[in-house]
N, C-alpha and C positions, 0 to 999 in steps of 0.2 A: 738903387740905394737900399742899405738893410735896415731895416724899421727898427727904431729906439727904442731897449730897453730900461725900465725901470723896477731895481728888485727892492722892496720894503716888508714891509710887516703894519700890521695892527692889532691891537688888543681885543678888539669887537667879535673876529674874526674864531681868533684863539677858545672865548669867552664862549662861543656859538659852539665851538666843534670839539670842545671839551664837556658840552651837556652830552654829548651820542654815549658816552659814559654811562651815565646813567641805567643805559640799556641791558648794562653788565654782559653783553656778547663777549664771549672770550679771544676773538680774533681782535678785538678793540682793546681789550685789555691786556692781552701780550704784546699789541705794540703800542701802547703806552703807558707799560706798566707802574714806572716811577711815579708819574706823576697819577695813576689811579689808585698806589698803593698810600699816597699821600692825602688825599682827601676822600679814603675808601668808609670810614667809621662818617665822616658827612654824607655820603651817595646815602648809606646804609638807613640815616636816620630818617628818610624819606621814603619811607615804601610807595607811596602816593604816585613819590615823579618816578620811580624804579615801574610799577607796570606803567605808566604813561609811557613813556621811554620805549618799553617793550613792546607794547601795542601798538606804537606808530612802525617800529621797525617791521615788525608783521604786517603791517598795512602799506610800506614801502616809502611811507613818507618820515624819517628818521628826526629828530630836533636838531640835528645836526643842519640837515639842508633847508629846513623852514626858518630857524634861525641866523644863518649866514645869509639865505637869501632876505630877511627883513634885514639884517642890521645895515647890508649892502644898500639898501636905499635911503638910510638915516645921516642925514649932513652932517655927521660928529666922528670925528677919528679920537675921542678921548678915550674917559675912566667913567663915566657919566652913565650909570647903568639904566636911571631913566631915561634919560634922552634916548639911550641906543632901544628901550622897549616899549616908547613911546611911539613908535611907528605899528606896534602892534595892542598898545591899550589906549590909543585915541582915537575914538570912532571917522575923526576925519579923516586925519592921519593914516587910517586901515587902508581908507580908502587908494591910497596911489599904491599900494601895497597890493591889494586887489587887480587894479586896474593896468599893472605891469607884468603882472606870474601870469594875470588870468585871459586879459583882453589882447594886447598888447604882443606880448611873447607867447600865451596860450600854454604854458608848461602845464597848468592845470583845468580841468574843465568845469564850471560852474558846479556842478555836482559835489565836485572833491573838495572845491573853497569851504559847500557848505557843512563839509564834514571838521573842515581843516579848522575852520573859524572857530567853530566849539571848545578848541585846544587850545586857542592860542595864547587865553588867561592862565593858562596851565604852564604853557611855556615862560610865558614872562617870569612867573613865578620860579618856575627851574632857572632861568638864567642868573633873576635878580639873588635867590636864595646862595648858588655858589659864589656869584660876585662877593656878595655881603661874607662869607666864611672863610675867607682865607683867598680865594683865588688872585686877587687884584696884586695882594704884595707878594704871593708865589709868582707870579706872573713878571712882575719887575724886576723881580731879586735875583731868578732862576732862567727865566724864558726868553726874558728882552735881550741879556748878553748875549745870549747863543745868536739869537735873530741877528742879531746886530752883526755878531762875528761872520754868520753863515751870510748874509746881504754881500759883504765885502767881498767874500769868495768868490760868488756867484754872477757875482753885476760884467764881470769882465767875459767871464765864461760864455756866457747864452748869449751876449751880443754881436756875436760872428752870425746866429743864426737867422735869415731872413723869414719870418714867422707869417709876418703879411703878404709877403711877396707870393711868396708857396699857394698861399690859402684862398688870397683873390684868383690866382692863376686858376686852380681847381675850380672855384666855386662861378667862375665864367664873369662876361664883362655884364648880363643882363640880370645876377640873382643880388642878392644882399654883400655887397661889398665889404670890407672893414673902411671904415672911411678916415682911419688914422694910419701914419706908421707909426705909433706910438702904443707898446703892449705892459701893462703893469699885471707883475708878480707878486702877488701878498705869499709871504712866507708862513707856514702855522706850525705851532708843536704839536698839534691833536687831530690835523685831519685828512692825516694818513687813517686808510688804502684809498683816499680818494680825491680825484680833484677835482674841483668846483668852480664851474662859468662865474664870475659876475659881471657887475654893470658896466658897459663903455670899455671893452677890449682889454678887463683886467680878470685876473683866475686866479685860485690859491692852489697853493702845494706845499705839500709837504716838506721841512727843513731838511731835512736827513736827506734828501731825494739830491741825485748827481743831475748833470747836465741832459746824459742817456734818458732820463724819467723826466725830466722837468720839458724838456723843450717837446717830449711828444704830447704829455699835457698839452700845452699851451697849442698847438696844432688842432685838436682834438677839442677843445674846449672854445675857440673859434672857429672853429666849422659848425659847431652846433648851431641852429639846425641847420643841415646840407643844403634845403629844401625845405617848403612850406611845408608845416603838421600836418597841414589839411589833407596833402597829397602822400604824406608817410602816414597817415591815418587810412587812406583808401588803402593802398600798398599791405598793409599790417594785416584790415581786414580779409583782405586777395590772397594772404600768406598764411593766415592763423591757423589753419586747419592743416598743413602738410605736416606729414609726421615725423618730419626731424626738426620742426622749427616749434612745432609742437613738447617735442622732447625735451627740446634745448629751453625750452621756453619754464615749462612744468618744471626741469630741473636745476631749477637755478639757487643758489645758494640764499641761506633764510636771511641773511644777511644784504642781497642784493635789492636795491632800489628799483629796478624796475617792473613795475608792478601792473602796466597793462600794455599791452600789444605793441601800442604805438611807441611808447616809451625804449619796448625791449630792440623794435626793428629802427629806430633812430639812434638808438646805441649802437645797434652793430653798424647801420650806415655809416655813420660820424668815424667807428673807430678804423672799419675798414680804410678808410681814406686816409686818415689821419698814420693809419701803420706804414700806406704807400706814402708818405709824404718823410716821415720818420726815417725809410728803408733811405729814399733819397739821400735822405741829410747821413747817412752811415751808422743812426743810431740804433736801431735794430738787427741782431746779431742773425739770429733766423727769426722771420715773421712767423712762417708756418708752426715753429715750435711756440712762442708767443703766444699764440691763440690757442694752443691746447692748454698752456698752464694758465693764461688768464682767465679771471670769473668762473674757472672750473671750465673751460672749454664749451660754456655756452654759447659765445658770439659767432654762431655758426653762419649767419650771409655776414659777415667781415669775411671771413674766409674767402667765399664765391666775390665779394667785391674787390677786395687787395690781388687776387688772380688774375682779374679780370683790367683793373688797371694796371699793371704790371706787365700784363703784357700787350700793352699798348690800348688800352682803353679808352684812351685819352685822345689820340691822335688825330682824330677823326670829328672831334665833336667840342663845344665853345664851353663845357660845362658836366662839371661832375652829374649833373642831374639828367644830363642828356645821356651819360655814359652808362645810368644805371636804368634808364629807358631802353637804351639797346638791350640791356641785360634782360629786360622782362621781355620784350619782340623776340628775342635768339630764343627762350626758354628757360636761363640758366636760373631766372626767378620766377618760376612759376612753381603752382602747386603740385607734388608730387614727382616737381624732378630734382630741390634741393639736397635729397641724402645721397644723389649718383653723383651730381656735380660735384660736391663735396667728398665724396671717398677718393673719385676721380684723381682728384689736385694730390691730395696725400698719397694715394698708389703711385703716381707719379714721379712725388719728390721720394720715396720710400720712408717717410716719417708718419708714423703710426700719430692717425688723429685720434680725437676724445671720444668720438661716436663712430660706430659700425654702422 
């Protein structure tokens, strides 16, 4: 059976992923120029939240994803700008906020909360500020039709694709399961280049985005995490020091979110699987070229994992994590053999990769 899609929208969402603005990064603001050239003399009148903004993007942690991940756990789909930052200025409130990124999920480690915490009066304050200036009725006037329009298109399209099926399959019958068929799409105008897990088998994406971008999201965005942190934590450490993952790692664009080890090597795990599962579904034209123009050709083990499943990686074993287990016993992930693996695969297919 193919697992029920549901495509919608919210304004919480929108309201979150239009503060990364702020940031004035110019790759943010060419693709969404309209609406930053529309409330650019507001961003302006706030130097205050403009370096906030910027210093958290430097830091990896963007207002964009601190605030979509708060307003995602606040019980209010409205307009209600308290309520949606009430999950972040009520000390009880903080609390399940806390106790889900940090405990829970573990996206963050005690350390980084208590840095995060510091901001998050800051943030509210960026949210509630553009709510209160315009945002709320740009947003209904300009945003909701589109949503509304692009929901209809799309509801028919992604529901041939079996998102759950795929993902359990992968992620084996003894790891974290999806325990629904039932996957919700929140649509956004603002949060493009990126797309974002939330709570209970739902993601956001970008409007503008076709069926090709949206459905490997949604792949990618439930497999997170493949595997327990704890075990892509030892992994990260066992890999940090080889010097292409190093490279890949040091050069990663000012822009890019992930910002320590573990973060960067559960990105390429997640994405490599997710591009073999994509390739499956016919949605990826070339993979190998894919990863050279994606994030700058950083996610260099996606590379050595999409190879490596692809050519039967799978066959053999109950579980993507078993699959990448063989990978480290064979060598292909270990330290100092990733730049040969990976030249390997590209000599091979004769498509010139990102690193020598």
């Amino acid at each position: 059976m193919v697992n029920t899609w549901k495509v919608t929208y919210s304004y919480k969402y929108d309201l979150a992923s239009f503060c990364n603005l702020f940031s004035k990064s110019e790759n943010l603001i060419d693709l969404h120029k309209e609406g930053y050239d529309r409330f650019e003399d507001i961003i302006d009148a706030r130097p205050d939240l403009i370096e906030l903004a910027k210093q958290m993007v430097e830091s990896g942690f963007d207002p964009r994803v601190v605030l979509v991940s708060a307003f995602d756990l606040v019980d209010h789909d409205g307009f209600d700008v308290e309520k949606l930052c009430s999950i972040i200025d009520d000390p009880e409130k903080k609390k399940r906020f806390h106790e889900y990124y940090v405990v829970e999920e573990q996206v963050i480690s005690e350390e980084v909360w208590k840095s995060l915490d510091s901001l998050l009066p800051s943030l509210s304050d960026m949210a509630k500020y553009i709510h209160n200036n315009g945002f709320l009725s740009y947003w209904k006037e300009e945003c909701e039709p589109e949503l509304d329009k692009r929901r209809k298109e799309l509801q028919e399209q992604v529901s041939k694709y079996d998102v759950v099926g795929e993902v359990n399959k992968l992620l084996g019958p003894d790891h974290r399961r999806l325990s629904s068929d039932k996957i919700t799409l929140y649509l956004s105008k603002f949060s493009a280049p990126f797309g974002t897990k939330l709570y209970d088998q739902s993601f956001l994406a970008d409007a503008r985005w076709g069926v090709e971008e949206i459905v490997p999201v949604a792949l990618h965005e439930m497999i997170h995490p493949p595997f327990s942190r704890k075990k892509i934590d030892e992994m990260a450490e066992h890999l940090k020091d080889d010097d292409l993952f190093k490279e890949a790692y040091d050069g990663q664009s000012k822009d890019s979110t992930y910002n320590t080890h573990l973060r960067f090597l559960e990105e390429h795990l997640t994405e490599g699987a997710h591009v073999y599962l994509a390739d499956k579904f016919g949605l990826i034209k070339s993979p190998l070229e894919y990863f050279v123009k994606h994030d700058d050709g950083s996610h260099v083990v996606s590379v050595l994992v999409y190879d490596h499943l692809k050519n039967g990686g799978m066959s053999n074993v109950d579980s993507f994590e078993e699959a990448v287990d063989n990978m480290m016993e064979e060598g292909v992930l270990q330290p100092g053999n990733l730049r040969d693996e990976y030249l390997l695969i590209y000599e091979e297919t004769g498509i010139d990769g990102a690193f020598e």
